[in-house]
C-alpha positions, 0 to 999 in steps of 0.5 A: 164681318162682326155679328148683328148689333146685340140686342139683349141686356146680356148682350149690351154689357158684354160688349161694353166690357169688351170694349173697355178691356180694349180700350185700355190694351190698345191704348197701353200695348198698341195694337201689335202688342195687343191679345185678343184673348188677354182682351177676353180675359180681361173683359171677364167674358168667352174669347169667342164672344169677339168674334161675334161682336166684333169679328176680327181684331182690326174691326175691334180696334176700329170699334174701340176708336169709334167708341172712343171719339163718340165720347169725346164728342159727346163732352164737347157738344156739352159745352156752350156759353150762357150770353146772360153769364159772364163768358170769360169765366164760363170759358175758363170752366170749359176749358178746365173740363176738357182738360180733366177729361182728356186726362181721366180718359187719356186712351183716345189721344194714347192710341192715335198717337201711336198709330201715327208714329207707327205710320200705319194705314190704320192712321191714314184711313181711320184716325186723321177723318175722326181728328178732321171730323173733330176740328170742323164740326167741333173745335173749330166752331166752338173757338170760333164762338170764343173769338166771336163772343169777344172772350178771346181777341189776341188770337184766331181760332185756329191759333187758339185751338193749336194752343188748347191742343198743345197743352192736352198733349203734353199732358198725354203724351209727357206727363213726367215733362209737365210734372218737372214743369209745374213741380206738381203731379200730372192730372192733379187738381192743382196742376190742371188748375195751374195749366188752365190758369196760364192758358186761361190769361195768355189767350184772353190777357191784352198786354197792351191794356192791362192796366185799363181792361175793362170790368169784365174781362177776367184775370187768371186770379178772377177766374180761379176764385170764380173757378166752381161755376157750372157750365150749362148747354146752349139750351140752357142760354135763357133766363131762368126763375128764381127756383131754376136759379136756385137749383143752379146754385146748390148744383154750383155749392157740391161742385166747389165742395167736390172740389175742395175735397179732391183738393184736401185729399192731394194734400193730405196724401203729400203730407203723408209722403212727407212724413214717410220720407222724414220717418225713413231719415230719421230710422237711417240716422238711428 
């Protein structure tokens, strides 16, 4: 059995990069091509300091699992709707951020995939409770939200939810099939943007009004342009004064210009590639 739960500064920030060590290695290596003391290694710290924290190697992947879900949990409890906003736009939002997560922390997705092909018990017993747990006390309830709020009318929620699920696989799992797709590298702004777009206009698009849908509901094209709003918590569903509007604003300008320049920095960096290619011809001409 692990050791008691740390209690020091020291102790905490061993832990913790024990678990991000372990993380990435089981998520690359699986967890019969994982090494403990190659974890250690990594993680700067005493191979026995495992052990202690953690005790065996599966108590280490369950607690890498857990730490893992509890992250992705944390993100999508973030996610609510402002009744005073316009809901189609902040849905877009949402799902732009869940896919920016899951594709900056794509481990989680790595590992259970993994175990299920491996058929391992380690599958059965640990991961399909978290993936049950996830669907009922979160995606389920939050599409189901979508539909009730009116923002989606074409699909159910579970039928939005395998949908939305789909896309975040192949992003994971296949990101070379993606990038031939959309002729664009997998986990760029452009490409996640692309990805959300599509998404966006196929759950919410009504083909049979689309030249009489109202003001309100959104196309693709709307939602890109509006594509900077923040997203805010259900405890932020009130309204707001005029210094509270305000500080919501500046918060909107820095992520649009964050945005900008993600996006100015991908483009300078295939301009770069560019030219490098055009150099390399010219030299082989030569």
């Amino acid at each position: 059995m692990p050791s008691p739960r740390p209690s020091s500064a020291s102790d905490r920030s061993n832990r913790a990069r024990l678990l991000q060590a372990a993380t990435d290695s089981f998520a690359e290596l699986g967890y019969e091509g994982t090494s403990l003391r190659t974890i250690a290694e990594d993680a700067g710290v005493s191979f026995q300091l495992i052990t202690y924290y953690f005790g065996s190697k599966e108590e280490l992947w369950v607690a890498t699992v857990d730490y893992l879900f509890d992250r992705y949990l944390e993100t999508g409890k973030g996610l609510g709707f402002t009744p005073t906003g316009n809901l189609h736009e902040q849905f877009h939002n949402h799902l732009r951020l869940l896919l920016t997560d899951m594709l900056q922390r794509p481990q989680l997705r790595k590992i259970w995939v993994q175990e299920y092909l491996a058929g391992s018990e380690r599958y059965a017993r640990v991961i399909r409770p978290k993936i049950k747990h996830l669907h009922d006390t979160l995606s389920f309830p939050y599409f189901n939200e979508v539909v009730k709020l009116g923002i989606v009318k074409r699909f159910t929620p579970a039928e939005i939810a395998l949908i939305w699920s789909s896309v975040v696989q192949n992003n994971v799992v296949y990101p070379y099939y993606v990038e031939l797709l959309l002729g664009l590298p997998t986990g760029s702004p452009k490409s996640v943007e692309r990805q959300v777009d599509l998404v966006f206009a196929i759950l919410v698009d009504d083909p049979d009004a689309r030249d009489t849908a109202p003001e309100h509901l959104l196309s693709a094209a709307d939602a890109t342009a509006a594509a900077g709003a923040v997203v805010y918590g259900l405890e932020d569903a009130k309204e707001l004064t005029p210094a509270a509007n305000r500080i919501k604003q500046l918060e909107l300008e820095n992520l649009q210009l964050k945005q900008l320049v993600g996006t100015l920095s991908l483009e300078k960096k295939l301009l770069l590639d560019r030219l490098g290619t055009l150099d390399r011809g010219t030299s082989d001409r030569d």
